[in-house]
C-alpha positions in Angstrom: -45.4 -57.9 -65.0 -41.7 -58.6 -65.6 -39.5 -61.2 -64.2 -37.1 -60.4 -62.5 -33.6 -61.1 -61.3 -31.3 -60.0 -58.3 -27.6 -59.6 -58.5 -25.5 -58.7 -55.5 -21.3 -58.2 -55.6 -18.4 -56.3 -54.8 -18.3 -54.5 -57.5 -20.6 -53.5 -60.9 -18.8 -55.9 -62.8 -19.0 -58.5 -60.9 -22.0 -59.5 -59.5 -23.5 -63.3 -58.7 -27.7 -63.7 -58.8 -29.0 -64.4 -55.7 -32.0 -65.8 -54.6 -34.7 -62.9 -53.4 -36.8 -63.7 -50.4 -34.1 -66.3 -49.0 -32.3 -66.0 -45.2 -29.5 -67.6 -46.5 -26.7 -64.8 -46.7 -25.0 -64.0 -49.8 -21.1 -63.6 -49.1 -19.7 -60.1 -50.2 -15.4 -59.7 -50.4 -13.4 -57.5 -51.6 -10.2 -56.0 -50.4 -12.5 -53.1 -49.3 -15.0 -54.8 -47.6 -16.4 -58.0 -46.4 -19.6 -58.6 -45.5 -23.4 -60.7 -46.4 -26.3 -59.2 -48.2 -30.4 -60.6 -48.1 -33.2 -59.4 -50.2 -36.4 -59.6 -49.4 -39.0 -58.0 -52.2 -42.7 -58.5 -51.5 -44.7 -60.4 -54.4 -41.5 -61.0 -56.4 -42.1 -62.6 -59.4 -38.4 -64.6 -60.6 -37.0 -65.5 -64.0 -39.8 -68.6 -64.1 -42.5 -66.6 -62.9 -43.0 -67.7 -59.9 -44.0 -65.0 -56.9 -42.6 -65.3 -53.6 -43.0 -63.7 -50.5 -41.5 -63.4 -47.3 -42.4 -64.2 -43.3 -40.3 -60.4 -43.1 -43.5 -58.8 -44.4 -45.4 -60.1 -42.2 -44.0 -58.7 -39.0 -45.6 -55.8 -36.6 -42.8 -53.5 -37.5 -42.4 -53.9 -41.3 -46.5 -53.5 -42.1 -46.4 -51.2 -45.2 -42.6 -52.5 -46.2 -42.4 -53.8 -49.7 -38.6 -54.2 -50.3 -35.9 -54.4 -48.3 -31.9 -54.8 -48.4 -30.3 -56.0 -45.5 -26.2 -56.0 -45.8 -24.1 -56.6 -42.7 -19.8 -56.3 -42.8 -17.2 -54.2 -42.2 -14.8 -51.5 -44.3 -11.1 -52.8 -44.8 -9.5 -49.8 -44.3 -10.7 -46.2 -42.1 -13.3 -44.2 -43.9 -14.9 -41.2 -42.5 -18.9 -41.3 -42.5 -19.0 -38.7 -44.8 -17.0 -40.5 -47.4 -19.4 -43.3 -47.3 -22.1 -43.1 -49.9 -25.3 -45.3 -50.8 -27.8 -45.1 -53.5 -28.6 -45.4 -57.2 -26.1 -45.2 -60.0 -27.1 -46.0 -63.7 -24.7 -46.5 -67.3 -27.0 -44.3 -69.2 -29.9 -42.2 -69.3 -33.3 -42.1 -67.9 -36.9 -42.2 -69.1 -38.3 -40.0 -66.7 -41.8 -39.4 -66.4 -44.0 -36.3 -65.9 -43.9 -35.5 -62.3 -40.6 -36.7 -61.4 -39.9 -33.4 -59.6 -42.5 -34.1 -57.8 -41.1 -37.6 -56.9 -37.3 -35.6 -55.9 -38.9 -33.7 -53.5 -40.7 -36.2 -51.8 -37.7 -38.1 -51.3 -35.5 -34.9 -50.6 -38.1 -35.1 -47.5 -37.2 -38.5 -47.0 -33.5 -37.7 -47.2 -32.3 -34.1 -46.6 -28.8 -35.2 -47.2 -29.8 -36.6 -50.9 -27.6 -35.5 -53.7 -28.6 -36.2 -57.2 -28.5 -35.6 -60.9 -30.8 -37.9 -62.6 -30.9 -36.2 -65.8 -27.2 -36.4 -66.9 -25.5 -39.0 -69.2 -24.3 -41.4 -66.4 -27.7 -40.6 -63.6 -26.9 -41.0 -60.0 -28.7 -40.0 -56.6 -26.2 -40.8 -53.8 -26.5 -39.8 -49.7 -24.3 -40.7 -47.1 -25.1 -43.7 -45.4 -25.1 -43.3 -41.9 -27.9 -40.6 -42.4 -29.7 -42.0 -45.4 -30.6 -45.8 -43.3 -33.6 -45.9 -42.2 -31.8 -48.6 -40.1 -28.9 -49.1 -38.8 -26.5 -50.9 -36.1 -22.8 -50.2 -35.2 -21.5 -52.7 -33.2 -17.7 -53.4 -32.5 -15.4 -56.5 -33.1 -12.5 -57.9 -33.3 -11.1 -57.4 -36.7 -8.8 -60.7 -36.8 -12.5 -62.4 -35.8 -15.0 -63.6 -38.4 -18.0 -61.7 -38.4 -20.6 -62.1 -35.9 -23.9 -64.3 -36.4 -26.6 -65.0 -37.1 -27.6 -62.9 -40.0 -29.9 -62.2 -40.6 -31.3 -61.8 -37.4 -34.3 -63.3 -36.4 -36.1 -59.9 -35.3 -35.9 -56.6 -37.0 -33.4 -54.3 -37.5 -33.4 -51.5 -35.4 -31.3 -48.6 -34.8 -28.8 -49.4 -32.1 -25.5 -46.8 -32.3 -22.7 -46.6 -30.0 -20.2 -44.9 -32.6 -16.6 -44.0 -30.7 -13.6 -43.4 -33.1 -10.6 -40.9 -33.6 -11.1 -37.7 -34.5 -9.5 -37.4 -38.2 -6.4 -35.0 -38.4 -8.3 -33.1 -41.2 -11.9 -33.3 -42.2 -13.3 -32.3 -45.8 -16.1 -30.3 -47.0 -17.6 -31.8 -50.3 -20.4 -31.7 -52.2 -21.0 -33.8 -55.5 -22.0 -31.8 -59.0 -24.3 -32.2 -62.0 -21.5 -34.0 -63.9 -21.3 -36.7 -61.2 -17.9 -35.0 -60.1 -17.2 -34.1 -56.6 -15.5 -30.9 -55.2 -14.4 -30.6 -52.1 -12.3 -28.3 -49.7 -10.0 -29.1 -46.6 -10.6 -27.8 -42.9 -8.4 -27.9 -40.1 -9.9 -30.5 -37.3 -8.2 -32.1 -34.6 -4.7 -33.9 -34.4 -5.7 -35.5 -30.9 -6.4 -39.2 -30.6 -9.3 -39.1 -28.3 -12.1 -41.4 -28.1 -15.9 -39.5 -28.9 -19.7 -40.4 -29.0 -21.1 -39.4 -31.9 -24.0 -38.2 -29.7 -21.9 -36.6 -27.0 -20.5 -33.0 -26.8 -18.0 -33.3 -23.9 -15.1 -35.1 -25.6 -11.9 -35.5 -23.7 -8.5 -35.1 -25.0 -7.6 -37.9 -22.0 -9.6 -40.9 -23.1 -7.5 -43.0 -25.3 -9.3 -45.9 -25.3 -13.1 -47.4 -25.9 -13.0 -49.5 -22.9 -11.6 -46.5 -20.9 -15.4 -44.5 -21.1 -17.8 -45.2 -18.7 -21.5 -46.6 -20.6 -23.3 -43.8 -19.3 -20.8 -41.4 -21.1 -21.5 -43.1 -24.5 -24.6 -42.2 -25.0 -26.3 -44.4 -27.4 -29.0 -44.2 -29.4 -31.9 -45.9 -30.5 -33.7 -43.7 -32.3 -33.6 -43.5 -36.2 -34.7 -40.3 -36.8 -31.9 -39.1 -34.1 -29.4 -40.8 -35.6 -30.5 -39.3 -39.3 -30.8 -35.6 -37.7 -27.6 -35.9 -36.0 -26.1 -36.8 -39.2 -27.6 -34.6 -41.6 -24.3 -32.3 -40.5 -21.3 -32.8 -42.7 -18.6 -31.9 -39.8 -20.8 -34.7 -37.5 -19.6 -37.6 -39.9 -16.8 -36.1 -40.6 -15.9 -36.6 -36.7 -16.5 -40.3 -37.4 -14.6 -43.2 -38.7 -15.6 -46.6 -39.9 -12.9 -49.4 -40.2 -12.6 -53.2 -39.5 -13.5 -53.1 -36.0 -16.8 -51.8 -37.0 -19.8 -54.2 -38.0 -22.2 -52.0 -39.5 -25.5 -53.7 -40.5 -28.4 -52.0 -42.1 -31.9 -52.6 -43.5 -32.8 -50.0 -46.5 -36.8 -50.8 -46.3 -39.9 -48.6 -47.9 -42.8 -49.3 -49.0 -43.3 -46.7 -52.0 -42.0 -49.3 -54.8 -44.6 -51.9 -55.5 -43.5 -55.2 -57.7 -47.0 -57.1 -57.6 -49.1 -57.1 -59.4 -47.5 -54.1 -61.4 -44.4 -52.7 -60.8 -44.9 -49.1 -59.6 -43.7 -46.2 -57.5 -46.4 -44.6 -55.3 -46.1 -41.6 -52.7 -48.2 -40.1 -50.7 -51.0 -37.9 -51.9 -51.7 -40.3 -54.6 -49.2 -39.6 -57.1 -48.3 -43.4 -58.4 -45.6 -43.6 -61.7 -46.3 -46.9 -63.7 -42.6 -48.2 -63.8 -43.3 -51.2 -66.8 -44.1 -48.2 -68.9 -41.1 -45.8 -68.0 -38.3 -48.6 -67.5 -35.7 -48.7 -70.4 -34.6 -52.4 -69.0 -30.9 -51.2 -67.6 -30.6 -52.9 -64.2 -31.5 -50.9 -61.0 -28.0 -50.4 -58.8 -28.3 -50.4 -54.9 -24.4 -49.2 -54.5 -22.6 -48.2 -51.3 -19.6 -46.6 -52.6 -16.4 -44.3 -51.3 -17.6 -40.2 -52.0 -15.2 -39.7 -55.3 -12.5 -37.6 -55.7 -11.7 -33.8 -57.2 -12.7 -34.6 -60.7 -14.1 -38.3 -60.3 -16.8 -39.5 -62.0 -19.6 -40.4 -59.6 -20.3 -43.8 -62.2 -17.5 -44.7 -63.4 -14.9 -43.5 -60.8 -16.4 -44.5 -57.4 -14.8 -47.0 -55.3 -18.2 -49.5 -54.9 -17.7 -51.4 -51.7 -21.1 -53.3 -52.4 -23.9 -53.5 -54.7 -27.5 -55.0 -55.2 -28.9 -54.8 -58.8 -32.6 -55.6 -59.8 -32.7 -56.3 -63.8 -34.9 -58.2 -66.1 -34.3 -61.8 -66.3 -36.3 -61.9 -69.5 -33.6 -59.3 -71.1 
């Protein structure tokens, strides 16, 4: 079993180990994004050897859990939803294994909005991250206020949306390719400055404020796997907007990796992929980024508002 070592930052280059299994935040800030980051990684064995675990695991609502990354913060500036990616981006190649097509579709079930190319120079699987959570809060704030404690909260994250923004003058149809470029093509959408619900169809032109709508006209929702349908749409996120008034705060949770006593992927049906065999030793990127431009590289272009890296401390 490897030891190994966590890394968390604003950006791939610079990144600051962090101590896994700890509810002492580690401070993210850039002049994209602010926000605090906790990893929690069942059985984790450090850079002496030592294996920790965590009361998280423990709890009713995280049995089967085996990881988890909890961030909390706020974007600097206005991004639509759409433009907000999260997922794995690596500097070179990978070893894959027989039956990793097997493993894509799996988590293409997991994640309809998943967009990938894993076999290219630079590897990458990226999804949007308001559908790609398996949980998330949106809560608003002041923006001249520091963020809101504590965090990490004493209970569970659970989904808990209220999401009411402009509608963007122009919204964007994109798609990333197998080079880790993105195209992408302009539609007309809506000049007005109206307030929506993400989960609500009768808009009105005449609400200009938040605090204008009623509660029962903002519809919230609680539910995961509405929040993930709802989003699966492109034009959905691209009706929202994220920007400093906007704490988002996630917990990216599964239970297919396992880290003790072997490190190893395992879904459903049996079908379990010895990592220590088919790991090269290049660290393992959690990275929310901006969707890249025309002609960007998804690697080495992306604007990273955060990332998480798992690498070998014995490397």
């Amino acid at each position: 079993m490897p030891r190994l070592r966590v890394l968390a930052g604003p950006s791939l280059d610079s990144l600051t180990p962090i101590t896994a299994n700890s509810d002492t935040p580690h401070t993210i800030k850039s002049s994209l994004f602010e926000g605090r980051v906790v990893v929690h990684i069942k059985g984790f064995p450090d850079e002496d050897g030592n294996v920790s675990d965590s009361e998280y695991f423990s709890r009713p609502d995280r049995q089967g859990i085996t990881w988890s990354i909890q961030v909390q913060g706020r974007f600097l500036k206005n991004y639509l939803a759409d433009d907000i990616l999260f997922g794995n981006t690596f500097d070179r190649p990978l070893k894959l294994p027989w039956g990793t097509s097997a493993a894509l579709r799996f988590m293409h079930l997991v994640d309809p909005s998943l967009e990938h190319d894993l076999y290219g120079a630079q590897p990458w699987a990226l999804s949007p991250l308001v559908s790609t959570m398996p949980h998330l809060i949106h809560t608003q704030h002041d923006p001249e206020q520091p963020l809101p404690g504590p965090f990490p909260p004493k209970q569970s994250i659970r989904d808990d949306l209220v999401l009411e923004h402009s509608v963007p003058k122009r919204g964007r149809s994109s798609s990333l390719t197998s080079n880790g470029s993105v195209t992408s093509s302009n539609t007309s959408g809506s000049s007005h400055d109206s307030v929506i619900s993400a989960f609500s169809s009768n808009t009105s032109s005449s609400r200009s404020s938040v605090s204008s709508m009623s509660p029962k006209k903002r519809k919230p929702t609680k539910s995961a796997k509405a929040r993930r349908t709802h989003f699966a749409s492109a034009s959905a996120r691209q009706n929202v907007t994220f920007g400093p008034g906007d704490i988002i705060t996630t917990d990216f949770c599964y239970g297919f990796l396992v880290f003790h006593p072997q490190l190893a992927l395992r879904l459903p049906g049996g079908l379990t992929f010895d990592l220590e065999k088919w790991w090269d030793g290049q660290p393992v990127r959690f990275v929310c980024c901006e969707r890249p431009r025309n002609g960007e590289n998804v690697v080495s272009d992306g604007k990273v508002f955060w990332c998480v890296a798992i690498e070998r401390a014995d490397d």
